[in-house]
SETOR-263676 format. One record per atom (N, C-alpha, C): residue number from 1; residue in one letter; atom name; x, y, z. Coordinates in nm, 2 decimals. Each point is the difference from the previous one (the first is absolute). Layout:
REM residues N
- i; aa; at; u; v; w
- NUM; A; CA; X; Y; Z
...
REM end
This chain:
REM residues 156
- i; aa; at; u; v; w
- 1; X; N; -0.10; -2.54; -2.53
- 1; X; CA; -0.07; -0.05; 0.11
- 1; X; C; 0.08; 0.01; 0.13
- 2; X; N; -0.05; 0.08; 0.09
- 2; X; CA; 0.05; -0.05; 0.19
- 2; X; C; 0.02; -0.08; 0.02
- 3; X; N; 0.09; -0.02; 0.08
- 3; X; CA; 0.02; -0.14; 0.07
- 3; X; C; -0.05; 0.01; 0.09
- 4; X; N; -0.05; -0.11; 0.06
- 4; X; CA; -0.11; -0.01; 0.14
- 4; X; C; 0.09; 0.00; 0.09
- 5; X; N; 0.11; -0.05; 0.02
- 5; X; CA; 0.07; 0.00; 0.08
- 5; X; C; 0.08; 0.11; 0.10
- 6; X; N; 0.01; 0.14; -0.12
- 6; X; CA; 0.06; 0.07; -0.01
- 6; X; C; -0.13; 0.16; 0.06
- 7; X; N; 0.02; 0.05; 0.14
- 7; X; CA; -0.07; 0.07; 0.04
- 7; X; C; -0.04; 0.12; -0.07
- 8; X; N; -0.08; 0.05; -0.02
- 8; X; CA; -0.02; 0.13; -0.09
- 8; X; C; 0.12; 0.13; 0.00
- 9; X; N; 0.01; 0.04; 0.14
- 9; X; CA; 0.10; 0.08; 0.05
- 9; X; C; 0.20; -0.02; -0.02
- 10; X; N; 0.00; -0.12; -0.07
- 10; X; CA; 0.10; -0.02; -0.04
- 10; X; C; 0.07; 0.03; -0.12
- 11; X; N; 0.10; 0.00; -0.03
- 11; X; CA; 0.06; 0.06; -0.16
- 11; X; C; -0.03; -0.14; -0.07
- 12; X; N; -0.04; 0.06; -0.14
- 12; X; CA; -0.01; -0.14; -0.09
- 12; X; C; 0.10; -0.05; -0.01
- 13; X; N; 0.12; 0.03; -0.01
- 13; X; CA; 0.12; -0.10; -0.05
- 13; X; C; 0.04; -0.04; 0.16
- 14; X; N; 0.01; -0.15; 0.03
- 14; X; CA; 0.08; -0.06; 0.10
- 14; X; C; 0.13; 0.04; 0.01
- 15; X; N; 0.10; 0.07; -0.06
- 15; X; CA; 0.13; 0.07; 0.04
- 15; X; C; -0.05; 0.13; 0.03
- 16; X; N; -0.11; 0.08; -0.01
- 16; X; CA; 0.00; 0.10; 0.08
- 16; X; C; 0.01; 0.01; 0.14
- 17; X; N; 0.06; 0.05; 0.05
- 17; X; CA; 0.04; 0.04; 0.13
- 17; X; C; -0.12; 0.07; 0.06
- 18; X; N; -0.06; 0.02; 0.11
- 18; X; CA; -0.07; 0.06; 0.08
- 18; X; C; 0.08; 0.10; 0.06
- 19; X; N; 0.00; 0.12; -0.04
- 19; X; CA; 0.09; 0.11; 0.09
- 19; X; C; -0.02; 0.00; 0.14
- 20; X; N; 0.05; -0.04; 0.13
- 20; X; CA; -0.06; 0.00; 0.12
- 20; X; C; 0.08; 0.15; 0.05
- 21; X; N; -0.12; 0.08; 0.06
- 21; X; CA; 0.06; 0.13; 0.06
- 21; X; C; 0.00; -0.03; 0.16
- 22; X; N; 0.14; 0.00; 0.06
- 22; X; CA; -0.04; -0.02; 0.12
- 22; X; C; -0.03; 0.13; 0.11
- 23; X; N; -0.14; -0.08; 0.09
- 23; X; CA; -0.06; 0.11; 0.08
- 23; X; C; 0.12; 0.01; 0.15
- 24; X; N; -0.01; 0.15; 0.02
- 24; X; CA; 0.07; 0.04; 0.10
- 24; X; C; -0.03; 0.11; 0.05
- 25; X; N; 0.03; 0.06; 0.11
- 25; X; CA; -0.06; 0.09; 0.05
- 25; X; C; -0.06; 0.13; -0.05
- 26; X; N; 0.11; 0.01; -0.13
- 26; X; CA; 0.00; 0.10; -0.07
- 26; X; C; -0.16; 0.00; -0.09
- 27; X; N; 0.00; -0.12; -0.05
- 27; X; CA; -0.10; -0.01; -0.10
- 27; X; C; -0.10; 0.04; 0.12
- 28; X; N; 0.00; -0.06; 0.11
- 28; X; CA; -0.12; 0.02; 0.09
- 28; X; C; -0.06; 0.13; 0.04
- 29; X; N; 0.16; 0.09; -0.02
- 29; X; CA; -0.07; 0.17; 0.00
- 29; X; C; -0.08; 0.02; -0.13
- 30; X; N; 0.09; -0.03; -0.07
- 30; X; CA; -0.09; 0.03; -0.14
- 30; X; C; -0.10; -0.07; 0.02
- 31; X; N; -0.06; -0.10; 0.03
- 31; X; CA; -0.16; -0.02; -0.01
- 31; X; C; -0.08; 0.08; 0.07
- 32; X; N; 0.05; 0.06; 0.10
- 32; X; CA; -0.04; 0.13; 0.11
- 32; X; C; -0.01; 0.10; -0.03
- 33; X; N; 0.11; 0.07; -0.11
- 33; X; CA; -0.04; 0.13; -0.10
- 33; X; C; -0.09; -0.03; -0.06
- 34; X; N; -0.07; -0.12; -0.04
- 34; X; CA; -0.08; -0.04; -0.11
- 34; X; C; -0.15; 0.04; 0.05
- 35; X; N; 0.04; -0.06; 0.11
- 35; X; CA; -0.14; 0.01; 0.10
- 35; X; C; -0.01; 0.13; 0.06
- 36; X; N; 0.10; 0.08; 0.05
- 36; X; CA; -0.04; 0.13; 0.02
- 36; X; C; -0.07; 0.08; -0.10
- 37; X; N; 0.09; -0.02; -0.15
- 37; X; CA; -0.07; 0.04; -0.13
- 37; X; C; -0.09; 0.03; 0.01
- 38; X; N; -0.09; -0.13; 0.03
- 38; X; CA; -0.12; -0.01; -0.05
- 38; X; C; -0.07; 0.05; 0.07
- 39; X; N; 0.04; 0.00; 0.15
- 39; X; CA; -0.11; 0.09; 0.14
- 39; X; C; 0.01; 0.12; -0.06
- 40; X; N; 0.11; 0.08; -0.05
- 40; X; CA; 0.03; 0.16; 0.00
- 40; X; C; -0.09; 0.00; -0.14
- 41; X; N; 0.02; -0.04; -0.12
- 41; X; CA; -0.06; 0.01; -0.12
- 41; X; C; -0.12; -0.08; -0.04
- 42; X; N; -0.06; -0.07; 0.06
- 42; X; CA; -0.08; -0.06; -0.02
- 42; X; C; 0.02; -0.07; -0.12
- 43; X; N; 0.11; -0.01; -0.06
- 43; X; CA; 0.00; -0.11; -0.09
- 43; X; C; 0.18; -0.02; -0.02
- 44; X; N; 0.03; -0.13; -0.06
- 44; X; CA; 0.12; -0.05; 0.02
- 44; X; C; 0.06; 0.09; -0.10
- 45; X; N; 0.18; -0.04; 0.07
- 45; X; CA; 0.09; 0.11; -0.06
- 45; X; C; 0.04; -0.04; -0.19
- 46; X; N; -0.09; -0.12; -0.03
- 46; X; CA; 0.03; 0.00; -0.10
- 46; X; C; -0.15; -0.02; -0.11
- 47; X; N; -0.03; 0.07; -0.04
- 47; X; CA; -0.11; -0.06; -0.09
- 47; X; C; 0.03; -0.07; -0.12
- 48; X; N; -0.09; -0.09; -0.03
- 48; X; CA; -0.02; -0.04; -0.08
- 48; X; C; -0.11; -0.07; -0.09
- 49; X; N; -0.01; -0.07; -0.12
- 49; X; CA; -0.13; -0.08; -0.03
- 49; X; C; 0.07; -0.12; 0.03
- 50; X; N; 0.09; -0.09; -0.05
- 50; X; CA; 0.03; -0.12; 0.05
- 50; X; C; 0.15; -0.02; 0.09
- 51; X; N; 0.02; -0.12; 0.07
- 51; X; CA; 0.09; 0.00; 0.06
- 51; X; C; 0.14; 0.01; -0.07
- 52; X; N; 0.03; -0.02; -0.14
- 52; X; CA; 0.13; 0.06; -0.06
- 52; X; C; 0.03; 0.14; -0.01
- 53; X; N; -0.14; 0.07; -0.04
- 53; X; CA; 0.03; 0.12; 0.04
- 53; X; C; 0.01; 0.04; 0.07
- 54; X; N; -0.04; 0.00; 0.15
- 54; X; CA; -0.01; 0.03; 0.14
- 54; X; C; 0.17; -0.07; -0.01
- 55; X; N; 0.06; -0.07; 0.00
- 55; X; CA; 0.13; -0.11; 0.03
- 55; X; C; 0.08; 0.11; -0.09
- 56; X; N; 0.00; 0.06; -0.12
- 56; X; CA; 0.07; 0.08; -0.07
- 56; X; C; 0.03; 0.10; 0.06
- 57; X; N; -0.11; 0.10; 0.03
- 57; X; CA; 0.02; 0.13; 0.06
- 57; X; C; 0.08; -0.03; 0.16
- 58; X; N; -0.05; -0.13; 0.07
- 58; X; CA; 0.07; -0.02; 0.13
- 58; X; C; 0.16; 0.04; -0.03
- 59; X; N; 0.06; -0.07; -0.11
- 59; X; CA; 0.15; -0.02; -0.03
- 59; X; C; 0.04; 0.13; -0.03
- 60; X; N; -0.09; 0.07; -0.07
- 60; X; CA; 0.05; 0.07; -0.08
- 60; X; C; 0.00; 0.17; 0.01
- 61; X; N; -0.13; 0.01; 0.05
- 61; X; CA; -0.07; 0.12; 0.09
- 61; X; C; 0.05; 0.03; 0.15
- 62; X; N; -0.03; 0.13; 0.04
- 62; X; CA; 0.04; 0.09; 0.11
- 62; X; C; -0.20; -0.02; 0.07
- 63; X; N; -0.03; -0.05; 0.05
- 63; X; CA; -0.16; 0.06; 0.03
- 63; X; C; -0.03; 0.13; 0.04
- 64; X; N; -0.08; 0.05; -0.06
- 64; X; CA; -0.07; 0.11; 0.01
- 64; X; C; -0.01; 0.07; 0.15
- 65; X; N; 0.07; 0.14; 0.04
- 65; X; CA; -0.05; -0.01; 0.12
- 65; X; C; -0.18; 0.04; 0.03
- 66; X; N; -0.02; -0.08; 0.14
- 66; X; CA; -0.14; 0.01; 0.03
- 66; X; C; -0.04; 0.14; 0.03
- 67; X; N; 0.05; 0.10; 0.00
- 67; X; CA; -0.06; 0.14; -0.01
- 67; X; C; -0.05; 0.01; -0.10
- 68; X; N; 0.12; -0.01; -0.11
- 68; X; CA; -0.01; 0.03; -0.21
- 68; X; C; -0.15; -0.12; 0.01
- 69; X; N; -0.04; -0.08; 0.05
- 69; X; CA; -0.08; -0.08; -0.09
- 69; X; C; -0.10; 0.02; 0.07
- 70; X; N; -0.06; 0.08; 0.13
- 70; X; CA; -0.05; 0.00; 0.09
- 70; X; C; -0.05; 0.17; -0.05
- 71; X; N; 0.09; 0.05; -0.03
- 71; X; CA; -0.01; 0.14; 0.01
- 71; X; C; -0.05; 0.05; 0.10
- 72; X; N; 0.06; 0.00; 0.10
- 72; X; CA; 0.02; 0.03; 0.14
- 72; X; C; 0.11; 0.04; 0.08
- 73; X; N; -0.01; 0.05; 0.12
- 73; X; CA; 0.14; -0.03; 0.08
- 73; X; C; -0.01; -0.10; 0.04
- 74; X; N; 0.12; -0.09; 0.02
- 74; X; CA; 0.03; -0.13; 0.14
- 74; X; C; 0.12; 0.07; 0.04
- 75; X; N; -0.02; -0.04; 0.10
- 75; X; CA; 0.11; 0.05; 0.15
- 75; X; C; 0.12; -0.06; -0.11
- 76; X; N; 0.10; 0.09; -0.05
- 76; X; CA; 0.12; 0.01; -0.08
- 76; X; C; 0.11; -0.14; 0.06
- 77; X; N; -0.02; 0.04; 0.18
- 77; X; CA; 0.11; -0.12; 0.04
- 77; X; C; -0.05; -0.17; -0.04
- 78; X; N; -0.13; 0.01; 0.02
- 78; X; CA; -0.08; -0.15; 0.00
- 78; X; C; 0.05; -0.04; -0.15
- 79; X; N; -0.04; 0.06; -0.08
- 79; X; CA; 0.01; 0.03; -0.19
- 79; X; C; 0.14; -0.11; -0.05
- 80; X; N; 0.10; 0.11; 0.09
- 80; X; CA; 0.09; -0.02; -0.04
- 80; X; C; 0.06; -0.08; 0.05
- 81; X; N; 0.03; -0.08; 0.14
- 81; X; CA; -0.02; -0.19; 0.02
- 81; X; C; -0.08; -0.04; -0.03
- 82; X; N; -0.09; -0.02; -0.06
- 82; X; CA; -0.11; -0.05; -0.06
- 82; X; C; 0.12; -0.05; -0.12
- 83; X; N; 0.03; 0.09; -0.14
- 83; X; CA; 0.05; -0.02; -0.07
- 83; X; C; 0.14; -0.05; -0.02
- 84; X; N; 0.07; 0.00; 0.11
- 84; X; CA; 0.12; -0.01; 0.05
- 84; X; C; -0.03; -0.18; -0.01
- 85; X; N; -0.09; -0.03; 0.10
- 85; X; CA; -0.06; -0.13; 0.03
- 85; X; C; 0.01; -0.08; -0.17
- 86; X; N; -0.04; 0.09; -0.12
- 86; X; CA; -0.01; -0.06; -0.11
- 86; X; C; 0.08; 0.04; -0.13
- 87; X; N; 0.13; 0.00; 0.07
- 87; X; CA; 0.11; 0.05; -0.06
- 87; X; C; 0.06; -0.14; -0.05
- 88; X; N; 0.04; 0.04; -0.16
- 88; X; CA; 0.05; -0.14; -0.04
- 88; X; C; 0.09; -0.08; 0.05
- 89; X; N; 0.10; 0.07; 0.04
- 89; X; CA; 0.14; -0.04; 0.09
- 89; X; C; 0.00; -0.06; 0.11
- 90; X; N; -0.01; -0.13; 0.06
- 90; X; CA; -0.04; 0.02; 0.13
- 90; X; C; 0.06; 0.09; 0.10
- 91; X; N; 0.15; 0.00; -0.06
- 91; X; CA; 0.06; 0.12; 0.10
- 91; X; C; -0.04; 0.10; 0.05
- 92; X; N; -0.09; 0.07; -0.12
- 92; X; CA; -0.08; 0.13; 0.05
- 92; X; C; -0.14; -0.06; 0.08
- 93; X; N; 0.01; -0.09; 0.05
- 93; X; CA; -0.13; -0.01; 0.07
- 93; X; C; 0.06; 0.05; 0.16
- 94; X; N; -0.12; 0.00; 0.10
- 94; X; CA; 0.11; 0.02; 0.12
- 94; X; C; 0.04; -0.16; 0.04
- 95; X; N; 0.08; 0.01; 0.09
- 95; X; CA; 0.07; -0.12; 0.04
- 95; X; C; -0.05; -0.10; 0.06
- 96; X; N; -0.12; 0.00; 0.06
- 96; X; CA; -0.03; -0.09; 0.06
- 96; X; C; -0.18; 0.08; 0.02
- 97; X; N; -0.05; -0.15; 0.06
- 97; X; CA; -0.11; 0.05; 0.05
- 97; X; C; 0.02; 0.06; 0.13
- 98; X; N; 0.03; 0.02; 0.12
- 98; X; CA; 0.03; 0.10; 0.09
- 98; X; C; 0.05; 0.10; -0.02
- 99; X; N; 0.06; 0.01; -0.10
- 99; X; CA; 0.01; 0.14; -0.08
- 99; X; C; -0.10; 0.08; -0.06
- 100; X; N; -0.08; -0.07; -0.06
- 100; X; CA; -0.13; 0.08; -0.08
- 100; X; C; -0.09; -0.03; 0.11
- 101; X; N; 0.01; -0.04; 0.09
- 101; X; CA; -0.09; 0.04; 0.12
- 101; X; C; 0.03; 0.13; 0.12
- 102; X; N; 0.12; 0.01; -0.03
- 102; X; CA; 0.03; 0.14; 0.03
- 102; X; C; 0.03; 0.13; -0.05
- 103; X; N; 0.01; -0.06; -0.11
- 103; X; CA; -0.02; 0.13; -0.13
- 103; X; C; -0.15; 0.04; 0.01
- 104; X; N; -0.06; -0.11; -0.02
- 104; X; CA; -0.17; 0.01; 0.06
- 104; X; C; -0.02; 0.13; 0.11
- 105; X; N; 0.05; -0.04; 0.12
- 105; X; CA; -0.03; 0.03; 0.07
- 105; X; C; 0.07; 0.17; 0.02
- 106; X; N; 0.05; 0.03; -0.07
- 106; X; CA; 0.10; 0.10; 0.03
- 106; X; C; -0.09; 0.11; -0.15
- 107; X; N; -0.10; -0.07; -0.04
- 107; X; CA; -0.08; 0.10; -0.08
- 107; X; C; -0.05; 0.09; 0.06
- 108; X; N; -0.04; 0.08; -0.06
- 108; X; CA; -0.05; 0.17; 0.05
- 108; X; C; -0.17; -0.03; 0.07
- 109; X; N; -0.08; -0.12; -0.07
- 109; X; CA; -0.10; 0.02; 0.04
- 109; X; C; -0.02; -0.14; 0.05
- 110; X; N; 0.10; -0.10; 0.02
- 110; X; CA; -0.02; -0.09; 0.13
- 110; X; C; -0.06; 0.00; 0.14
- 111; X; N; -0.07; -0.05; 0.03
- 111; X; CA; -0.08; -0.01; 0.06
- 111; X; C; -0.06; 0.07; 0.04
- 112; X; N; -0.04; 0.08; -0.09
- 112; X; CA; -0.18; 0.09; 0.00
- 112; X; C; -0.10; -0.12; -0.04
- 113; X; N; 0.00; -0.12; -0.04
- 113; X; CA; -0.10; -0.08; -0.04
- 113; X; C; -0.01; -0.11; 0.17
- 114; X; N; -0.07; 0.00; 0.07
- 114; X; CA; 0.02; -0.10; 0.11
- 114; X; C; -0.12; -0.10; -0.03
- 115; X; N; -0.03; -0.09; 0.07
- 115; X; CA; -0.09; -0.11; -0.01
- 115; X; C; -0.16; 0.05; 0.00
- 116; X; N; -0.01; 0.11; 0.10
- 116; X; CA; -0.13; 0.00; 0.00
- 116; X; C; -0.06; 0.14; -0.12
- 117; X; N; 0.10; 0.03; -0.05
- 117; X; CA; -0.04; 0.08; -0.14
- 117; X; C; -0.01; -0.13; -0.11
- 118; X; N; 0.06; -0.06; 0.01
- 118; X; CA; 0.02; -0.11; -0.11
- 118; X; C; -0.16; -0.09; 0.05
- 119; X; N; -0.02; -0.04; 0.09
- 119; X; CA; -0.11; -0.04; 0.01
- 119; X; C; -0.12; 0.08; -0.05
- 120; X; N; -0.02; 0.11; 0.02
- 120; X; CA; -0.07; 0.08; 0.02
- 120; X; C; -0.05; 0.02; -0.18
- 121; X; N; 0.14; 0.01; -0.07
- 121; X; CA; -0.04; -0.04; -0.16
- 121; X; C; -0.06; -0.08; -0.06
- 122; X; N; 0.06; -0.10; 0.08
- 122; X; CA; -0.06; -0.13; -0.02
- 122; X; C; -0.16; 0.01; 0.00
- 123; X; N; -0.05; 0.04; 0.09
- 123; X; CA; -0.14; 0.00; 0.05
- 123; X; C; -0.07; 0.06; -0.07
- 124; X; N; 0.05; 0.10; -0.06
- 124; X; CA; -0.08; 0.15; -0.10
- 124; X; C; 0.04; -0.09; -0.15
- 125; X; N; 0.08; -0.05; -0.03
- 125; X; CA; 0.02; -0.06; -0.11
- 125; X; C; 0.00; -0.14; -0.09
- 126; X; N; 0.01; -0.07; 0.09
- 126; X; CA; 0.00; -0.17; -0.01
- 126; X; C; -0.14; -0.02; -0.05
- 127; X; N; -0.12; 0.02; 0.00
- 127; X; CA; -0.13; -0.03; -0.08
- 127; X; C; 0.02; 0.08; -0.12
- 128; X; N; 0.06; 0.11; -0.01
- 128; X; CA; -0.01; 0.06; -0.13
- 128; X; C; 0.09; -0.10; -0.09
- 129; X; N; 0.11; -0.04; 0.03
- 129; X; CA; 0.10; -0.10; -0.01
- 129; X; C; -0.06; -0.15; -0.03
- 130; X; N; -0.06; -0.06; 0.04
- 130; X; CA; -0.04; -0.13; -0.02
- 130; X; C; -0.09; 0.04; -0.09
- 131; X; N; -0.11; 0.08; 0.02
- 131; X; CA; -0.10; 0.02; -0.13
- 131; X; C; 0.11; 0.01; -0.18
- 132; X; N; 0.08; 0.08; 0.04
- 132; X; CA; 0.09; -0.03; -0.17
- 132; X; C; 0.03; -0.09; 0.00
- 133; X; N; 0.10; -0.07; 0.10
- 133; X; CA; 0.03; -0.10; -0.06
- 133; X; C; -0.11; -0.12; -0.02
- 134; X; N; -0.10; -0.05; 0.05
- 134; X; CA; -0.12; -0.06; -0.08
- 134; X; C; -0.02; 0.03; -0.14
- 135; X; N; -0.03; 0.13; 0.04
- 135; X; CA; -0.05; 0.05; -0.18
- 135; X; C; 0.12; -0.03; -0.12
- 136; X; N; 0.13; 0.00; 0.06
- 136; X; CA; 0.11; -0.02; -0.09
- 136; X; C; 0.02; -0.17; -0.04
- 137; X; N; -0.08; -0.05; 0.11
- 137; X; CA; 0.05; -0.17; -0.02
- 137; X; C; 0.19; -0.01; 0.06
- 138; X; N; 0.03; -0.13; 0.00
- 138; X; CA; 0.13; 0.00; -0.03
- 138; X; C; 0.09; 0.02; -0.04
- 139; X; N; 0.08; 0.03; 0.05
- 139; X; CA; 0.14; 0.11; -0.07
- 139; X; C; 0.06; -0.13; -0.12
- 140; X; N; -0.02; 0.09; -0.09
- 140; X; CA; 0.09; -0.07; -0.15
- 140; X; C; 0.10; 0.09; -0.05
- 141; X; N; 0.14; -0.06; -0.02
- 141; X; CA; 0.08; 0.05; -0.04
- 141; X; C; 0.03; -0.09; -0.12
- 142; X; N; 0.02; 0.09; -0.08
- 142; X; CA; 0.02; -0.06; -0.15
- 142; X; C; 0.11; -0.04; -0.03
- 143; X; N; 0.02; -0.14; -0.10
- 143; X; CA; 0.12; -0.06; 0.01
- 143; X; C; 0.01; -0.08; 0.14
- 144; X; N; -0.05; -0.03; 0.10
- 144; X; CA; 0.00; -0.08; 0.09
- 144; X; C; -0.09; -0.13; -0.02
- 145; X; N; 0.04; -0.08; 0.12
- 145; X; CA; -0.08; -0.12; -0.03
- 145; X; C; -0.13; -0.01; 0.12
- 146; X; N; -0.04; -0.11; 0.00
- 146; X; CA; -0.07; 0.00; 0.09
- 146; X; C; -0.02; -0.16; 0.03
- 147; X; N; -0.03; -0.09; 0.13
- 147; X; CA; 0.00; -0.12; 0.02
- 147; X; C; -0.14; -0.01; -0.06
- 148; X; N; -0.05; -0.13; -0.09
- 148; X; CA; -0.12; 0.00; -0.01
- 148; X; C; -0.03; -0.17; -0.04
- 149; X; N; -0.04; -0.06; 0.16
- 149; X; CA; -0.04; -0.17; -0.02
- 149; X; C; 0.18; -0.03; 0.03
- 150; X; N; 0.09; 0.05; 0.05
- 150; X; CA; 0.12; -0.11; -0.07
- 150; X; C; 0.03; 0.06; -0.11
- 151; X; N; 0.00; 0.07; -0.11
- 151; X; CA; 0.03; 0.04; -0.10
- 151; X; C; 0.03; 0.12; -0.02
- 152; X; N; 0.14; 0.08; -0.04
- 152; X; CA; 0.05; 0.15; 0.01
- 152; X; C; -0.13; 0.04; -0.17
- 153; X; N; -0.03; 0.09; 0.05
- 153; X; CA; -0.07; 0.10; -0.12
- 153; X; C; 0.05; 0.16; -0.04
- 154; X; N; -0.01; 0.04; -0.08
- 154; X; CA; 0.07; 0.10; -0.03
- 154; X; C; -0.16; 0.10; 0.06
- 155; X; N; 0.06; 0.14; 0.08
- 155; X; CA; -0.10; 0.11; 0.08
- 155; X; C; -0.02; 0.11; -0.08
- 156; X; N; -0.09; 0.01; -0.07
- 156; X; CA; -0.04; 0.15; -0.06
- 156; X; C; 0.11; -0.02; -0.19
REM end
């Protein structure tokens, strides 16, 4: 039996330790490769069905680059800070964020996207966009929880 006391997200044994990873700037690029990932590939650099597996391959996997899974070109320099961004080591990430803002910038196809092209997407695309996502419902990721009344529930 659970202990009520004892929050779901916690290790059953009271001498388990909670591994704390601390966040730093570095982690913060890596959440930014993550997010690039997903703009360039349309899906995150790790798949999975549940969050151990997605957590396994994270540790243990290279992600796929978004060309190979895209089967496309992406501009090689973007590609490759992108992945840099989600390099195990933090070392290999670049050094800072003013750094991957000018590695950014120093790409081959920087700033061919300006505001009113990007708007302009927006405008040809954003109803085709909201109509899926209705039809999709709520994004569920499996192995996640979800708040429901005050009470954590297991998602999908």
């Amino acid at each position: 039996m659970r202990s009520r006391l004892r929050p779901p997200w916690r290790p059953p044994c009271p001498s388990a330790p909670l591994r704390a990873i601390p966040r730093t700037s570095s982690s913060d690029l890596y959440s930014l490769g993550a997010l690039g990932y997903f703009l360039l590939a349309g899906s995150p650099p790790f798949p999975g069905k549940n969050l151990l597996e997605i957590g396994m391959r994270q540790l243990h996997e290279a992600p796929v680059p978004p060309s190979q899974r895209l089967e496309r070109a992406v501009p090689a320099d973007l590609e490759a800070l992108v992945l840099r961004c989600l390099a195990k080591a933090p070392a290999e990430r670049p050094a800072s964020a003013r750094a991957l803002r000018a590695e950014l910038d120093a790409c081959q196809d920087a700033g061919k996207w300006t505001a009113e092209l990007c708007a302009a997407w927006w405008q040809q695309h954003a109803g085709g966009i909201a109509l899926r996502q209705r039809a999709r419902g709520p994004l569920q990721v499996p192995g996640s929880v979800r708040l429901d009344r005050g009470r954590l529930r297991p998602n999908g």
